[in-house]
N, C-alpha and C positions, 0 to 999 in steps of 0.2 A: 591338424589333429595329432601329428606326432609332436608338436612340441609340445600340446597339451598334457600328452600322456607321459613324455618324460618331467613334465615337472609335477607332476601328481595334480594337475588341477583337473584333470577328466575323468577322475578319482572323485575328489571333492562333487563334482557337478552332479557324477549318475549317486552317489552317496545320498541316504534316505537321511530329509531332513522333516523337522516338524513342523515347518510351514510352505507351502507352495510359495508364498507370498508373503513378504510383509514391507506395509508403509507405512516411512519415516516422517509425519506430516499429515495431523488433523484437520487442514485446511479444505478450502474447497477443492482442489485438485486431487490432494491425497483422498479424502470421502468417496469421490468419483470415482476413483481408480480401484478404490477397496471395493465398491460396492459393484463394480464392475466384475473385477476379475472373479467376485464371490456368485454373483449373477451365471457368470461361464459354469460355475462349476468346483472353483478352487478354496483353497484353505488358505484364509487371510486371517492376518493380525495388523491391526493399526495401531501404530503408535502415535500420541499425542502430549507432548511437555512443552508450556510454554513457561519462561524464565518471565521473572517479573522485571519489570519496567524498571530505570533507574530509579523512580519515585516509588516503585513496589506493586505499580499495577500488573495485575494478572488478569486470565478471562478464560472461558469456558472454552468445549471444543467448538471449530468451524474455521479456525484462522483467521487473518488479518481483516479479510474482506466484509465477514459477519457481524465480527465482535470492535474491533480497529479502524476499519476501512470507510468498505464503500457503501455499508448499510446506516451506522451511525451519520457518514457524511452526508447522504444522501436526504437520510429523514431531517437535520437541520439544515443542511440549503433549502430543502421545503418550509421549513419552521419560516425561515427569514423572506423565501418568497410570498408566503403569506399573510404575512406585517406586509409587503408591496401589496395585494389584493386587495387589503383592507382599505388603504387609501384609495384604490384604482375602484375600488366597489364604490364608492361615495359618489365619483362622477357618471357612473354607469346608474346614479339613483335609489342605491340603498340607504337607509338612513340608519347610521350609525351612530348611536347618542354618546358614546365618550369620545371625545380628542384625546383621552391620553392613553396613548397604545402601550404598553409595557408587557415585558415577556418575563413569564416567570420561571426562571433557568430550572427551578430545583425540578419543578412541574415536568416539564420536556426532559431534562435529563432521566429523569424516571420514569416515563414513559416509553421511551430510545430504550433501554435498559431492560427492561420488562419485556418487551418484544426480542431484543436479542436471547433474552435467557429461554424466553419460548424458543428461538432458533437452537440453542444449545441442547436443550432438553428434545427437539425433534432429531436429531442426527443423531442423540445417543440411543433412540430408538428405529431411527433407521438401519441403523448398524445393527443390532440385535436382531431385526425382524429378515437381515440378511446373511446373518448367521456370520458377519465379522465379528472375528473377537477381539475388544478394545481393551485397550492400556494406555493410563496415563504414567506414563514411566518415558525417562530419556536413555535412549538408545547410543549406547555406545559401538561401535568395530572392533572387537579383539581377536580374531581370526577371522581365515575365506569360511566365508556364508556364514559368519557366527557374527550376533550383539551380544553384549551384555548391557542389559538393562535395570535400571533403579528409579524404585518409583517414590514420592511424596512421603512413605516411610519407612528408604532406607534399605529396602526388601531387592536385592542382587538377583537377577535373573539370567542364567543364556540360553540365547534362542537363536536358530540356528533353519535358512530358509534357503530354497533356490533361489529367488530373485529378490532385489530388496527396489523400493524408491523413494527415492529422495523427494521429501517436497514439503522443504523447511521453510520457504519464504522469505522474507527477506524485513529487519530490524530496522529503527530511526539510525541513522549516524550523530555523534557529537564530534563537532570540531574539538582541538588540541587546544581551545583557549580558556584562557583563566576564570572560573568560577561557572562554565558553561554547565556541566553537569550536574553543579549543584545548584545551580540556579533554574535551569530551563524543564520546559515540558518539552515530550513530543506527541506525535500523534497518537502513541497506545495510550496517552492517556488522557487527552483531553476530553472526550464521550464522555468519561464517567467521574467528571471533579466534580464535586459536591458544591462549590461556587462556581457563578459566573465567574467569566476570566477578565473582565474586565478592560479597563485601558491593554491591549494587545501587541507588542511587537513580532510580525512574523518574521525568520529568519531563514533566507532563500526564495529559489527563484522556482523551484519545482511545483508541477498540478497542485502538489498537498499541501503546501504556502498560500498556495494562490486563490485555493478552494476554500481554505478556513479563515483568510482572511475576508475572503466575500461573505460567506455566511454571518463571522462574526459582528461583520460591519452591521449586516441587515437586519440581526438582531437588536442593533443599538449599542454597540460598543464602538470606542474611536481604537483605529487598528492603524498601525505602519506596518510595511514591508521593506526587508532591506534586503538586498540582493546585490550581488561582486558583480554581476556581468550580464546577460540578456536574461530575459524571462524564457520559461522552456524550451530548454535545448532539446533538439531533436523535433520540435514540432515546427511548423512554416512562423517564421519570425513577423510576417507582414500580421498573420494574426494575432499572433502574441502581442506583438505593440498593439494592435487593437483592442484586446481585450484590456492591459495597461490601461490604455486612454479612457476606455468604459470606466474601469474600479475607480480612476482617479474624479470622473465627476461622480461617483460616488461619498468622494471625499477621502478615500483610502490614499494616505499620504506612502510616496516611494521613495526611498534613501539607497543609492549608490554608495555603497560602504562596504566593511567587514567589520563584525566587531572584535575589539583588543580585550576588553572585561568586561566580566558582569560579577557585580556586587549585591547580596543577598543584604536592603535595608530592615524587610519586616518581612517575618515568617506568615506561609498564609493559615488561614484557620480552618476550620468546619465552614464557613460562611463569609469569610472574605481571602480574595486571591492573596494578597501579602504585597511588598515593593520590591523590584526590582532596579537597581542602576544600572544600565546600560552606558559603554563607554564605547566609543570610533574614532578614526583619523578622518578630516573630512576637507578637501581642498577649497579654498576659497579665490573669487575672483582676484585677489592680488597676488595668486599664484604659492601662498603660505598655506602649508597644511595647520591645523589644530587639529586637538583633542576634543570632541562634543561629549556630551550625557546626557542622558535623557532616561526619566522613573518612570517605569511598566509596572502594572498588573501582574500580567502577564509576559512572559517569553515562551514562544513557540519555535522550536530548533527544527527547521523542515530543508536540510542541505542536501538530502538523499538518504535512500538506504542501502545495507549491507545482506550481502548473503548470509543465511543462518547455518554455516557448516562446522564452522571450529568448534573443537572440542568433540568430534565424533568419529573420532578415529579414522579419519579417510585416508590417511596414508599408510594404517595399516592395510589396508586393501590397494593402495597405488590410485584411487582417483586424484584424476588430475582437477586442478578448481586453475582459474584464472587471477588475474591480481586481485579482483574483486569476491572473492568467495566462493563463483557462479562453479559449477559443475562442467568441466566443457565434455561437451556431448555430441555424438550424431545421430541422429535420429532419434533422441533421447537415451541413446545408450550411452554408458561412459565410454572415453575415447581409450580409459587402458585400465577398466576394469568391468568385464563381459557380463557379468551378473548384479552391476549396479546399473540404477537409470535415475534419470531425472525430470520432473515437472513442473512447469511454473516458472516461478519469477525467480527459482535458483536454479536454473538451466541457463546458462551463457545463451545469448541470443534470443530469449522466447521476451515476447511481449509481455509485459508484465499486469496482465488484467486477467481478472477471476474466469470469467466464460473462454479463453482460449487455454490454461489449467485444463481444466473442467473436461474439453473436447481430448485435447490431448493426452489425456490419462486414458479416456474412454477409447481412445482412436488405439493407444499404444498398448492396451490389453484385446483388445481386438484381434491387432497384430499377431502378437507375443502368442496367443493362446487358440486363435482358430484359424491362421494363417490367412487372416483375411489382408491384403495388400493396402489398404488406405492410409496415407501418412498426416500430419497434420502439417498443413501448408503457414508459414508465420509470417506470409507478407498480405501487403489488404485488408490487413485488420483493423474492422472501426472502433474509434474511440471517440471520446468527452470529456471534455474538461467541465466541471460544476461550480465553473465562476460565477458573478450573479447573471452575467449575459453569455448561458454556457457555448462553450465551442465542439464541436462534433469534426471530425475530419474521418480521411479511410484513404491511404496512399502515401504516394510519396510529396512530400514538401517542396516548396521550390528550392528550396537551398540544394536538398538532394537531387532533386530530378535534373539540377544544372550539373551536377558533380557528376551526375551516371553519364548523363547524354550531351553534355557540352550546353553554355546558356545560347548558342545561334538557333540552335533545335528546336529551342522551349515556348511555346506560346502561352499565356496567363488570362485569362479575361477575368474580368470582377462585374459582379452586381450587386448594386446595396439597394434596399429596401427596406421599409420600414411595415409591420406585419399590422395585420388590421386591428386587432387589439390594442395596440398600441396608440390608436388614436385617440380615442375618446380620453383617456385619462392623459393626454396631452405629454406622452413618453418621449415624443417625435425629437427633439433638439439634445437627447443622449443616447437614446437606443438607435440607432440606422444601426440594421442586422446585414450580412454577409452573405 
């Protein structure tokens, strides 16, 4: 307390500011946490700017998961599960009078779309009806407990609150190689391209690789994946290569590579993807490397994401971030700067899926504001992968669970099984489930 008050920051803290609260992050985490704290009682401001995509996609409020994420992904792994139904319905006796199954992208894209912007337009009405006051304006740090914020035109603001949180989320990554960025898409923008993508390269080995290549497969697209080294790290590898082996009798061809170039042949249009050359080093059995190419539709850049913090002034306030962006935190509070917090997937360590956000904002306004003790626990958290033959886990992996407790400790059992549905359309000799 007395250091506090010799460096005037105990000053700054008991000092009347104009908002109890405000959050840095229209996401789903940030919503929760606004609508939360406003819930108790307080005087919240949300902030909400999203930068447009290399290719200039932009999107409403809700975050990644709404508008980017896990709701567009979700509604097309349905789309392409049910082109499978349609065939599996034939043997189960419905009678389907065309053979020719064809998706009509522009149809589904706009339909995906339509439903999002209902979700946008409900949470700007959430927020109103919970008396948060919303801004789409990017928040900058220029002083303790002060933003200055500038919105879409240019309009300078300082706002100045006891507690701020972070819950920027986290951007595609581009690799440092030749013509990547102006060639490739990433995930903020595939949802919303006005063509199918066509012939598909994905690039990496991550869920959001793995998931849009399944989809786009089952749409009717031919897709490769190319990936440096295993399929999801951090997930049990025995499954991973399971899932692999599934996508491949699907036909989804995998390339052990990196690529060196990509060359932009043909621009795409309103209604066709364009060409892309893709270029590799690729080892051959005589032990000689070459150079391969191969012309995409499409290129899909899915290596990871980055934390959304640069450029917000964090060190004018002294948060600390990690090599990766993330905010390092305890207990979501910053580790050296007392009236910052964090949530979500720009928190060092936290799970990076929508519903543990969500809890965690809710849990740490709880805290913060009625002294209620409950923390939010971030191990045992279940997740899914939305490949076509999706994967569910909740724990630790074997890789890990050898690394904590030694592999003499570790027992494994496996049962595979093939689910009843699956018989009748005769799925038996690619689907055995886990």
């Amino acid at each position: 307390m007395a250091k506090l008050e010799k460096s005037g920051a105990l000053d700054e803290w008991l000092k009347q500011h104009q908002y109890d609260l405000v959050v840095i992050g229209g996401g789903s985490g940030g919503l929760a946490t606004a609508k939360e704290a406003a819930r108790l009682g307080k005087k919240v401001l949300c902030l909400d700017f999203v930068k447009p995509s290399l290719k200039g996609t932009t999107w409403g409020l809700g975050g990644t998961c709404v508008n980017v994420g896990c709701i567009p992904k979700k509604l097309m792994h349905q789309t392409a599960l049910l082109g499978e139904y349609i065939e599996d319905a034939r043997k189960f006796g419905w009678s389907i009078q065309s053979a020719d199954k064809k998706l009509n992208w522009e149809k589904m894209k706009n339909a995906i779309q339509d439903h999002i912007a209902a979700l946008n337009w409900g949470y700007r009405v959430q927020l109103r009806e919970r008396q948060v006051t919303y801004s789409n304006a990017y928040g900058v740090f220029t002083g303790s407990h002060e933003l200055t914020t500038t919105n879409k035109k240019n309009k300078v603001e300082k706002i100045t609150a006891d507690r701020f949180i972070i819950a920027t989320g986290l951007r595609p990554r581009y690799p440092d190689v030749e013509g990547a960025k102006e060639c490739c898409i990433s995930s903020d923008d595939l949802f919303s391209l006005s063509y199918n993508p066509g012939k598909t390269l994905c690039v990496g080995a991550s869920y959001v690789s793995l998931e849009c290549a399944g989809f786009l497969k089952g749409i009717g697209n031919e897709v490769t994946v190319m990936v440096r080294s295993i399929l999801l790290r951090g997930f049990d590898q025995d499954m991973a290569e399971r899932i692999r082996s599934h996508m491949m009798t699907r036909n989804i061809k995998f390339v052990h590579a990196v690529p060196t170039k990509y060359e932009r042949l043909e621009e795409p249009t309103d209604d066709k993807p364009g060409l892309v050359r893709v270029s590799w080093e690729e080892s051959f059995e005589d032990g000689n490397k070459r150079v391969v190419t191969e012309d995409f539709n499409t290129v899909l850049m899915a290596i990871g994401r980055d934390a959304v913090t640069d450029g917000m002034g964090l060190e004018t306030v002294d948060v600390e971030r990690s090599k990766s962006g993330k905010i390092i935190g305890r207990r979501e509070q910053s580790v050296s700067c007392p009236y910052v917090y964090a949530i979500g997937d720009v928190l060092e360590g936290c799970p990076e899926l929508t519903p543990v956000a969500i809890q965690a904002g809710r849990i740490l306004m709880r805290r913060l504001l009625t002294g209620n003790s409950e923390l939010t626990e971030y191990d045992q958290v279940p997740t899914t992968v939305f490949t076509p033959l999706e994967y569910g886990c909740c724990g630790l992996a074997e890789e890990a669970a050898i690394a904590k407790y030694g592999k003499e400790n570790i027992n494994v059992y496996h049962n595979v099984f093939i689910p009843l549905e699956f018989s009748v359309p005769e799925r038996i000799e690619n689907s055995h489930c886990y």
